[in-house]
C-alpha positions in Angstrom: 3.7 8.0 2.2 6.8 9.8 4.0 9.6 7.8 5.7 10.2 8.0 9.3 12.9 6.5 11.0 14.1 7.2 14.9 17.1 5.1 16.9 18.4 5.9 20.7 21.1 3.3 21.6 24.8 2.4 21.8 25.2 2.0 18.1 26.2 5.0 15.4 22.9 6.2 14.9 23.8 8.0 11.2 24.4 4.5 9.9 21.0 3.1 11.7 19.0 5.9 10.0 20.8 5.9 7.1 20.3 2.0 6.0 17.0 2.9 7.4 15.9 5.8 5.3 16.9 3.0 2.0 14.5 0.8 3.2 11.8 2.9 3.3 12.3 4.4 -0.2 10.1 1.9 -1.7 7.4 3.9 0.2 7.9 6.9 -2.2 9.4 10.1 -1.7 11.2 13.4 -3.2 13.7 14.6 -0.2 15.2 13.2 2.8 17.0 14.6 5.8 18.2 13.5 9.0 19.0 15.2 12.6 21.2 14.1 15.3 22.6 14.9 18.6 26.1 14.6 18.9 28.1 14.0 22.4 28.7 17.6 22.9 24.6 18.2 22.9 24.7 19.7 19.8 21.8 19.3 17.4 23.3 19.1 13.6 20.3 18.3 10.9 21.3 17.7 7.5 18.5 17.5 4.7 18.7 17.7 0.4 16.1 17.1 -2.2 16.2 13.9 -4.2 17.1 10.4 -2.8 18.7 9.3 0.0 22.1 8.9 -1.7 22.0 13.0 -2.1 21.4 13.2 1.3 24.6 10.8 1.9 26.9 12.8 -0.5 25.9 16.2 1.2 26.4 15.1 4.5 29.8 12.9 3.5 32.0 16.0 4.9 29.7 16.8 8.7 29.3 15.8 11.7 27.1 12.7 11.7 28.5 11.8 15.0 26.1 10.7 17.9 24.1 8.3 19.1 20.1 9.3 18.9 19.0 10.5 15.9 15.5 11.0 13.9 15.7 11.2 10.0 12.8 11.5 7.2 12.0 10.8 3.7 9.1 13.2 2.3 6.5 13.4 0.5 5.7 16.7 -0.3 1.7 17.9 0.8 2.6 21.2 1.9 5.3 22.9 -0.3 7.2 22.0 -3.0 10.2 19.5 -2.9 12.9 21.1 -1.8 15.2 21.5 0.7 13.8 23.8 2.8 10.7 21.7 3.2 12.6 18.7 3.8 12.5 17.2 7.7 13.8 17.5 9.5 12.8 20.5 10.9 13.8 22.7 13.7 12.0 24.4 16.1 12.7 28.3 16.5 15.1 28.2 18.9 16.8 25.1 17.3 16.0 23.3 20.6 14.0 21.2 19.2 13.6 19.0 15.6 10.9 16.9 14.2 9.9 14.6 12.0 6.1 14.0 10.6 4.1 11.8 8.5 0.7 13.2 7.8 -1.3 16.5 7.4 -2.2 18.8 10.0 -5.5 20.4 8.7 -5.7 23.5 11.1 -2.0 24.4 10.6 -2.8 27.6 8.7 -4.8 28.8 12.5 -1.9 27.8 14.4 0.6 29.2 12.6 -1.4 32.5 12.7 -1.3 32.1 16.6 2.2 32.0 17.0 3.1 34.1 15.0 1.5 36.8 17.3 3.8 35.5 19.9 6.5 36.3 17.6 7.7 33.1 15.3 8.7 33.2 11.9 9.2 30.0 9.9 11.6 29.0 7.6 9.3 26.5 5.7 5.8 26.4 4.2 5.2 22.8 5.7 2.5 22.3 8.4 5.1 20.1 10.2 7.5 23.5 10.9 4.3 24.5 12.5 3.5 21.7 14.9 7.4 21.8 16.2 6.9 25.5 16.9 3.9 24.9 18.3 5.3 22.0 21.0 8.2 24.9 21.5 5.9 27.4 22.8 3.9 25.3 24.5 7.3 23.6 26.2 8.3 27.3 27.3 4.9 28.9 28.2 3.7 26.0 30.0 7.3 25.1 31.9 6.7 21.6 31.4 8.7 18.6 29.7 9.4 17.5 26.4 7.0 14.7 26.5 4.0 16.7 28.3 4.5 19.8 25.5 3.8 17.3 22.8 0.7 16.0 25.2 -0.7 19.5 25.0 0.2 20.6 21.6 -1.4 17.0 20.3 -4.4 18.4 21.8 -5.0 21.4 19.8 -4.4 19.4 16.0 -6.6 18.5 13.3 -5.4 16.1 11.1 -3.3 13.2 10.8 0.2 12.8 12.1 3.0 10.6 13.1 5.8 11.9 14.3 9.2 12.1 16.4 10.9 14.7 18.4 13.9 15.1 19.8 15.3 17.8 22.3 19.2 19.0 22.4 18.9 19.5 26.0 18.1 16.2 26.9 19.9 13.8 24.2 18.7 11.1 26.1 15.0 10.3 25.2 12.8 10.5 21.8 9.4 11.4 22.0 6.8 10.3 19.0 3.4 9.9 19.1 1.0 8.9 16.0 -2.7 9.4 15.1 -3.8 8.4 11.2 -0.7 7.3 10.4 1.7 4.5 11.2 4.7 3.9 13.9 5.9 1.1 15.1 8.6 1.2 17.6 11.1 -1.7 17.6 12.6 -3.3 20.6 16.8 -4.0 21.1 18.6 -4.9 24.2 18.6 -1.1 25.7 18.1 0.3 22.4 14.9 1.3 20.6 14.1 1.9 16.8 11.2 3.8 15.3 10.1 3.5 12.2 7.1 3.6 10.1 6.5 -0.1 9.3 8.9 -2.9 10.1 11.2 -2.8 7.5 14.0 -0.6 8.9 13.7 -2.7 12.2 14.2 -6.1 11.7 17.6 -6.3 10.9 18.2 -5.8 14.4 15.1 -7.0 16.2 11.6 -8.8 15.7 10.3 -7.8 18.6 8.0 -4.6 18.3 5.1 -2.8 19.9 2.7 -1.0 17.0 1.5 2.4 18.6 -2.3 3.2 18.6 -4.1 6.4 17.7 -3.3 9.2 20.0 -0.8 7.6 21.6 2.8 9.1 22.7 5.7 6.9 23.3 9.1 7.7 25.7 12.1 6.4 24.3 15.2 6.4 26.9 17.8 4.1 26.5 18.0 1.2 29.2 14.6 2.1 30.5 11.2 0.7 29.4 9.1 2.3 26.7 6.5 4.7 28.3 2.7 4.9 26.9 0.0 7.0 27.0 -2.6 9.0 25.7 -2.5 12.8 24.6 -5.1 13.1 27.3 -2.3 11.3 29.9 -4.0 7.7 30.4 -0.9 5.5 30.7 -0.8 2.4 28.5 1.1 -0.9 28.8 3.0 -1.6 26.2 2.2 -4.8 23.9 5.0 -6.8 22.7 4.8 -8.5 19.7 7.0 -10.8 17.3 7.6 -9.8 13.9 6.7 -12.5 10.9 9.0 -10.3 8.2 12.7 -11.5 7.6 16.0 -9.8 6.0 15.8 -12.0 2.8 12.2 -10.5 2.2 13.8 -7.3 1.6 16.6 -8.1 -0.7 16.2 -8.3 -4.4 17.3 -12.5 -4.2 19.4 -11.9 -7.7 16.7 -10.3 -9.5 17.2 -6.8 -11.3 14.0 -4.9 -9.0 12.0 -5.9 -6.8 8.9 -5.5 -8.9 10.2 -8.4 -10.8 11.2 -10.6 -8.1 7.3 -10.1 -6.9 6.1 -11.2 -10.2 7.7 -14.2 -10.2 6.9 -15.2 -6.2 3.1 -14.8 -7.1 3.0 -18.9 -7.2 4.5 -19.3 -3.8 2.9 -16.4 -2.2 -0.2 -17.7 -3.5 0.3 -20.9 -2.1 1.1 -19.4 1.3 -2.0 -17.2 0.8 -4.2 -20.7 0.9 -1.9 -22.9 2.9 -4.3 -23.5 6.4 -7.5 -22.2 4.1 -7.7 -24.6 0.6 -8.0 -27.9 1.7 -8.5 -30.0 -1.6 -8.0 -34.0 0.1 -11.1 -32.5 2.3 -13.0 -30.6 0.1 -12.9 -27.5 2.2 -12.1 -23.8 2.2 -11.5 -22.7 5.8 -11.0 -18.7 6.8 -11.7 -18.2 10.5 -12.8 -14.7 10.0 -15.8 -16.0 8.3 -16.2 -19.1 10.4 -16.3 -16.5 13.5 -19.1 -14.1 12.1 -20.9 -16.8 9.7 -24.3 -15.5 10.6 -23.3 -11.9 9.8 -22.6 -13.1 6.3 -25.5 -14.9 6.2 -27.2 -12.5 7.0 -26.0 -9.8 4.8 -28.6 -7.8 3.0 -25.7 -6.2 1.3 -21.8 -6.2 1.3 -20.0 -2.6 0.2 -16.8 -3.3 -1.0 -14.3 -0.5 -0.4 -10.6 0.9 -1.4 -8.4 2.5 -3.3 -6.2 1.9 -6.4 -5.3 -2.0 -7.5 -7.5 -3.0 -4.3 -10.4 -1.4 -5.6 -9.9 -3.4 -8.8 -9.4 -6.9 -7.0 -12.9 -5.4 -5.2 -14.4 -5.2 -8.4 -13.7 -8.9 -9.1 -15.1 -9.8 -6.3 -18.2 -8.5 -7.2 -18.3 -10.6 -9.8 -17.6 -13.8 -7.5 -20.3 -12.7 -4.7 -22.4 -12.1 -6.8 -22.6 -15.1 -8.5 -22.0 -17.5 -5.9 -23.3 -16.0 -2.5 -26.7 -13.9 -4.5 -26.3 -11.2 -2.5 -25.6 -7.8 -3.9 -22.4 -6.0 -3.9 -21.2 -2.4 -4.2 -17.9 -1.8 -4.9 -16.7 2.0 -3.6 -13.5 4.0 -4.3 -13.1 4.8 -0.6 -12.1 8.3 -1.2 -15.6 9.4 -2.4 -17.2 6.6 0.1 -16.4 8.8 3.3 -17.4 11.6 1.7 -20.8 10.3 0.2 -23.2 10.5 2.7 -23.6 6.7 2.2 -27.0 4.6 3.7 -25.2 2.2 5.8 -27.1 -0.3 7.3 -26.6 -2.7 10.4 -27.3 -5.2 7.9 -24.4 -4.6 6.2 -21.2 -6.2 5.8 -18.3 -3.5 4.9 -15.1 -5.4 3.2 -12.3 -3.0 3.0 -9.2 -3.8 1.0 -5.1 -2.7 1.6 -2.1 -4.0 1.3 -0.2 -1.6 3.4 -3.7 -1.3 5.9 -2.7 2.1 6.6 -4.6 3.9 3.6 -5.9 6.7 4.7 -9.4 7.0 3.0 -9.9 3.1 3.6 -9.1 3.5 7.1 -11.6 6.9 7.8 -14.2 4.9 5.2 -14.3 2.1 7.5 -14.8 4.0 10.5 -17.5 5.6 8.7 -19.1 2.4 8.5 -18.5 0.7 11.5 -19.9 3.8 13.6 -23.1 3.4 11.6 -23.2 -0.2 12.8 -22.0 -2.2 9.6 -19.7 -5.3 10.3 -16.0 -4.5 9.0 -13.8 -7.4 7.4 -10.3 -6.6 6.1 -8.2 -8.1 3.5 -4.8 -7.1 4.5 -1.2 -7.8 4.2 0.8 -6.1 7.1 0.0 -7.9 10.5 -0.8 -5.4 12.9 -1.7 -2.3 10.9 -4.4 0.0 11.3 -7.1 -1.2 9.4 -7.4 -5.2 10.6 -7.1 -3.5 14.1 -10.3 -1.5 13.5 -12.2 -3.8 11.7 -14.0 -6.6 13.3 -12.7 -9.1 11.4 -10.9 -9.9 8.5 -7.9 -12.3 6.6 -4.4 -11.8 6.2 -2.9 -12.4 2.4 0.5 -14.0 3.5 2.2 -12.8 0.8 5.6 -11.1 2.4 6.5 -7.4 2.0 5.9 -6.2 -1.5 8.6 -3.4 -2.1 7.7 -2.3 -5.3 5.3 0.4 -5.5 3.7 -1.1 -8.3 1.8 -3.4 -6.4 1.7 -7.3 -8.0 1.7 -10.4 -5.5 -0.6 -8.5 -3.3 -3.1 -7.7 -6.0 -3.4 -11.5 -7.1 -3.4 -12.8 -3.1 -6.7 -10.1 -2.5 -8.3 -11.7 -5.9 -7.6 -15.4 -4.2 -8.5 -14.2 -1.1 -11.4 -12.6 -1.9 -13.1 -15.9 -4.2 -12.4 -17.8 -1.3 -14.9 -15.8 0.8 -17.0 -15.9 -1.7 -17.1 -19.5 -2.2 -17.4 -19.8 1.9 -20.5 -17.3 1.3 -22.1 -19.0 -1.2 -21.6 -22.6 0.2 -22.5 -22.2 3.4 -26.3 -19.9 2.0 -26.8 -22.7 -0.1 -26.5 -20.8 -3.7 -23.7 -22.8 -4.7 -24.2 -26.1 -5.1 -21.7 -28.6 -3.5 -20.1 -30.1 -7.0 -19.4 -26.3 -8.7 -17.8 -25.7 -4.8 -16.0 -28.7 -5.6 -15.0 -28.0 -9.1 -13.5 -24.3 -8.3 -12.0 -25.2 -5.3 -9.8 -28.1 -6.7 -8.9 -25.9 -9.4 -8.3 -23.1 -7.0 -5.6 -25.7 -6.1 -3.7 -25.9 -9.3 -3.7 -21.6 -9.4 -0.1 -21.6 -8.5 1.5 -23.9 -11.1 -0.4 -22.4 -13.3 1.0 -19.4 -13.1 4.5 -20.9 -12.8 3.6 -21.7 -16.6 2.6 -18.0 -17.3 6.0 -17.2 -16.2 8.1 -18.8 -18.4 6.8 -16.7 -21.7 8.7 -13.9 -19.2 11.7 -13.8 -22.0 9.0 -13.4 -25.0 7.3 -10.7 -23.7 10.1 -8.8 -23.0 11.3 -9.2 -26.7 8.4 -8.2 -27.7 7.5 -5.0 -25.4 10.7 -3.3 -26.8 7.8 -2.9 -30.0 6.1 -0.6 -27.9 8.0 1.9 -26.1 7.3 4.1 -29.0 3.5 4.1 -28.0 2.2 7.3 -25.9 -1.4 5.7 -25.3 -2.7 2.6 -24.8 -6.3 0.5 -24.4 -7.0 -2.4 -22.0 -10.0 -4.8 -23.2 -11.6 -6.8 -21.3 -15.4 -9.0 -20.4 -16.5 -9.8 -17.6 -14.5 -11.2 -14.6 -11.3 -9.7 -16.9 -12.9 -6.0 -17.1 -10.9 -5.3 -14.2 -8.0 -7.1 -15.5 -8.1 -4.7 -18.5 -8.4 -1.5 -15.8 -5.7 -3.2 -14.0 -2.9 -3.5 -16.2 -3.4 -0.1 -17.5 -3.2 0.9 -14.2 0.1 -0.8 -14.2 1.5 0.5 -17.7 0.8 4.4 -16.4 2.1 3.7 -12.7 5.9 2.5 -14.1 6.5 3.6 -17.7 4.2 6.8 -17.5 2.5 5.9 -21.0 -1.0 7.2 -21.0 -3.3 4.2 -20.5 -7.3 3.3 -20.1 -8.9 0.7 -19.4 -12.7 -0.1 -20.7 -15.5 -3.1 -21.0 -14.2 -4.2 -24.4 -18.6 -3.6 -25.2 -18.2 -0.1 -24.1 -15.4 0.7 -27.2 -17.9 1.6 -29.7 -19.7 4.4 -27.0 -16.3 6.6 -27.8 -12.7 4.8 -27.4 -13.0 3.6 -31.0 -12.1 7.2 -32.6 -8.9 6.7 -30.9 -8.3 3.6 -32.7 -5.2 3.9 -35.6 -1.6 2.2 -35.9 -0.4 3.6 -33.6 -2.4 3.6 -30.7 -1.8 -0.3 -29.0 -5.2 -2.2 -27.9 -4.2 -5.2 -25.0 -7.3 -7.5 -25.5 -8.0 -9.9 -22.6 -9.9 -13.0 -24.3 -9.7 -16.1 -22.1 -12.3 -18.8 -23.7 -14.7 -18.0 -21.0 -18.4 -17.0 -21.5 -18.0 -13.6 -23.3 -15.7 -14.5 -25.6 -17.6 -15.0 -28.8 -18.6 -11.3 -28.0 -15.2 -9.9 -27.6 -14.1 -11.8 -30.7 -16.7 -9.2 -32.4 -14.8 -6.1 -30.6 -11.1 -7.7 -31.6 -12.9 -7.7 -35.2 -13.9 -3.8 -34.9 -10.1 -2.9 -33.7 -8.7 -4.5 -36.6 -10.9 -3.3 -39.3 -10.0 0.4 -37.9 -6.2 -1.0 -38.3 -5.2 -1.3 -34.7 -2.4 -3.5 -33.1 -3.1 -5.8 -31.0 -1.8 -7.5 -27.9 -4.0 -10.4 -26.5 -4.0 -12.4 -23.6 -5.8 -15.8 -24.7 -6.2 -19.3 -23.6 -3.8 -21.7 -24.6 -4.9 -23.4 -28.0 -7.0 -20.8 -29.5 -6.9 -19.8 -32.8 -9.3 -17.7 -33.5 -8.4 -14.1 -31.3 -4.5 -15.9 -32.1 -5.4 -15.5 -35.6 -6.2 -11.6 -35.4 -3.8 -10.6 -33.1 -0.7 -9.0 -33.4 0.7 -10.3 -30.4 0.0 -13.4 -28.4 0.6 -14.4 -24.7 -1.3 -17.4 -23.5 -2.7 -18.6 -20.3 -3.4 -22.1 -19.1 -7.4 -22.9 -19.2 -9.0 -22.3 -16.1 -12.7 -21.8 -14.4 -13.6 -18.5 -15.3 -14.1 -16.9 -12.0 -10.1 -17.9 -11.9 -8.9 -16.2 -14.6 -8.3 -12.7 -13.7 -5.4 -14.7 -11.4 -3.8 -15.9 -14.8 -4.5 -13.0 -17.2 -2.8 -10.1 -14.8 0.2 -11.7 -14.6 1.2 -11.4 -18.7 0.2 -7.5 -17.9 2.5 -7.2 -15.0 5.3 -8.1 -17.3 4.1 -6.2 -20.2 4.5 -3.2 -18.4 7.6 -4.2 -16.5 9.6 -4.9 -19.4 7.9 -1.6 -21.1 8.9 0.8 -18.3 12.4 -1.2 -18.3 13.2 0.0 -21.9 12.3 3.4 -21.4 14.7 2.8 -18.5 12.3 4.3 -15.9 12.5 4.1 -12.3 10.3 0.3 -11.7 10.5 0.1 -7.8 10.4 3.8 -7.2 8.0 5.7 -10.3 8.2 9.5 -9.8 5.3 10.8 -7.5 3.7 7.3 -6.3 4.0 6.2 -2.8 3.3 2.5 -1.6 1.3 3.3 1.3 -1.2 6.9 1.4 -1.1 8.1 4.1 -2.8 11.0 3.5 -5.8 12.4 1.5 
């Protein structure tokens, strides 16, 4: 969710935390602010509501000077968006500022406490509290910076990342993280701080990603220092970033969003490079190849996640299902850990992320794995929180995805996912070798596939200027594309903020159907697959009730062609493939949609990439 960003060097730090704060925005935010420590040991912090360039145009006239710094975008949880509640913030005595990703549940106890010993806060954020909190406990306890945030660690609930720095010794940054992501980057006697990667690697790739309850010493020209909030010291792990610069520019294209769209052939490709093996008729992914018995084994797999990963879960039902016979249970991983599931030792948990910091996935998980369950993660990051708690897993390969509607990731967990699937079933014996065959070497042709998907890119955006005028939508769909259809409404409401749902196209008559008129937009996904004389029955029922529709069909048919409004085709495929295709005419659908409304693609109003929180 929020933005944190931390330097101590030689460099200007406002111009390090500046650039830094921009490339965090894709992570979703409504303030920023920023606090430094100039040469004369004074601690300025400047904050304003909006984007970072309000934040650059308030503080165009002050003193940024200064060469450690922390700065923040926010998220709001506790108080509205505003300045006030913007980080930084400072402690009481204005000794102290701080910077926090997260919630701290027991803030409202706390705060009751010191206010006994005489605070007042400026704020209603639970992070003004925490900062007063490692004040007191600084003063009463006669101790360092470091220590104070030890002890104050101690007495939180919650979730927290966060970085604090101390006028009185503008030499050192301490941060600590629990929940919530930081990753501290190492320079040649400098140090960045950041939570992911992107604000770090224009200046290094080397990094060390901090582990729950630890706090991290910053000084310049000295070696990080590690440990616990219990005082256990730790030794620091180096490791070598995989991201680049390029990855984070827009390469020509008008978002990022877009750019995303159109790498999902050689992301996809990277995806299975070392894993699809066509010439030998193999499908290799070492977290299965591990822990094949546990699969094996399995009397059940729970799928878990949140948002667009749930929805690539749900396809992999469908896959698992078919091809490995065991069953699947596909959970939104917010009500999971709240459920009071049956968890077995039998059971294999596959949690999904992109960012594989989401909060619900990441406390579902650990739900799971403390009840003796076997944890495999689909992520993207290297080195985030969930593939470090699970107990195996597979990376997607597919580069950072800025936009905050999420696309190359989305299609890289389908592929990823039908590739365990087809492991699963081979190796149990439930899918016979020549359908293995048969899938895999079209699994194979996926990426030029979509290639051709992408060239209708300048038709579709002709013809979504038709539908800006729409304030509601329906998504169709059978099948493997059911969550296609729940997918790319999902993708219409995230960017252009037109009401969308998403149904089995079967399930229309129970309800849906009285919503059906001219002007209410039906997106039919019909790819000639094993439903489709069914769902040429529903297409029938829209347009006898007079509705417009937008289908997503296989090349050469006539028949949905015939009653359709609208027509995008897709190359044929197996039909356990198709959701792959059929997304990717939806991601442009409601691209070019939201891009004639002129909405905000990259950044939509009150989305975040990565939830952090609850």
């Amino acid at each position: 969710m929020c933005g944190i960003v931390g330097y101590i060097g030689k460099r200007d730090a406002y111009e390090v935390l500046i650039k830094g704060l921009h490339r965090l925005e894709y992570r979703g935010y409504d303030s920023a602010g920023i606090a430094l420590i100039n040469a004369g040991g004074q601690l300025n912090i400047y904050k304003s509501k909006g984007k970072v360039a309000d934040l650059e145009q308030f503080a165009a006239d002050k003193d940024v000077s200064g060469t450690i710094g922390i700065a923040h975008t926010r998220w709001a949880t506790h108080g509205e968006p505003n300045q006030v509640n913007a980080h930084p913030h400072y402690s009481q005595s204005e000794e102290l500022a701080i910077i926090h990703n997260g919630i701290i549940e027991n803030y409202a106890v706390l705060k009751q406490g010191l206010a006994k010993h005489g605070y007042t806060f400026r704020s209603e954020t639970d992070t003004e509290v925490l900062v007063q909190l490692i004040e007191y406990t600084k003063h009463t306890s006669a101790v360092d910076l470091r220590t104070a945030v030890q002890l104050a660690l101690n007495q939180v609930v919650g979730a927290y990342a966060i970085a604090v720095i101390d006028r009185k010794n503008p030499t050192q940054i301490v941060a600590a993280r629990k929940g919530s992501p930081l990753v501290v980057g190492v320079g040649d006697g400098e140090y960045f701080l950041a939570s992911d990667a992107t604000p770090i690697v224009e200046y290094t790739n080397r990094v060390i990603y901090l582990e729950d309850e630890e706090v991290v010493t910053l000084e310049r020209d000295r070696e990080p220092q590690i440990s616990t909030i219990t005082n256990v010291s730790k030794t620091p792990e180096i490791k070598e970033l995989e991201l680049t610069l390029s990855q984070l520019e827009k390469g020509g294209y008008p978002h990022f969003m877009l750019k995303e769209i159109f790498e999902q052939p050689q992301t996809l490709r990277d995806s299975m490079r070392g894993r699809v093996n066509v010439e030998q008729n193999n499908i290799a992914i070492s977290g299965f190849i591990d822990n094949r018995e546990r699969f094996l084994n399995a009397k059940r797999i729970i799928i878990t996640a949140c948002g667009t990963s749930w929805h690539a879960g749900l396809i992999a039902m469908y896959a698992m299902e078919e091809f490995a016979r065991v069953p699947v249970e596909v959970e939104y991983s917010s009500e999971f850990r709240y459920r009071k599931p049956v968890i077995g030792k039998d059971d294999v948990v596959i949690a999904i992320s992109q960012s594989g910091e989401t909060a619900d996935t990441l406390a579902a998980i650990q739900l799971a794995k403390n009840a003796g369950a076997f944890i495999f993660s689909i992520c993207n990051v290297v080195g985030a929180s969930i593939p470090r708690l699970s107990n195996s897993g597979c990376y997607t390969h597919v580069g950072p995805e800025i936009g905050v509607a999420s696309t190359k990731a989305f299609t890289a967990q389908v592929t990823a996912l039908t590739m365990l699937a087809l492991c699963i079933g081979r190796a149990k014996g439930t899918l016979d070798e020549p359908r293995f065959l048969q899938i895999l070497n079209e699994l194979g042709n996926i990426p030029d596939k979509i290639s051709q998907i992408l060239h209708q890119n300048d038709r579709i955006a002709d013809f979504a200027k038709t539908f800006t005028y729409a304030q509601n939508f329906i998504y169709l769909g059978r099948g493997y594309n059911y969550p296609v259809a729940l997918e790319g409404a999902l993708k219409l409401k995230e960017i252009s903020y037109i009401h969308a749902e998403g149904y089995p196209a079967a399930e229309m008559k129970h309800g849906p159907i009285a919503l059906i008129s001219q002007e209410m937009p039906v997106v039919v996904v019909a790819p000639k697959c094993g439903t489709y004389e069914k769902i040429i029955s529903n297409i029938q029922e829209i347009k006898a009730r007079k509705g417009r529709i937008i289908s997503i069909v296989t090349e050469g048919d006539s028949q949905v062609t015939q009653l359709s409004d609208f027509c995008i085709t897709i190359p044929s495929t197996e039909e356990c493939l198709t959701p792959i295709l059929s997304v990717i005419p939806l991601q442009l659908l409601a691209y070019h949609i939201a891009v004639v409304k002129q909405c905000d693609v990259d950044q939509p109003r009150n989305l975040a990439k990565s939830v952090t929180v609850e």
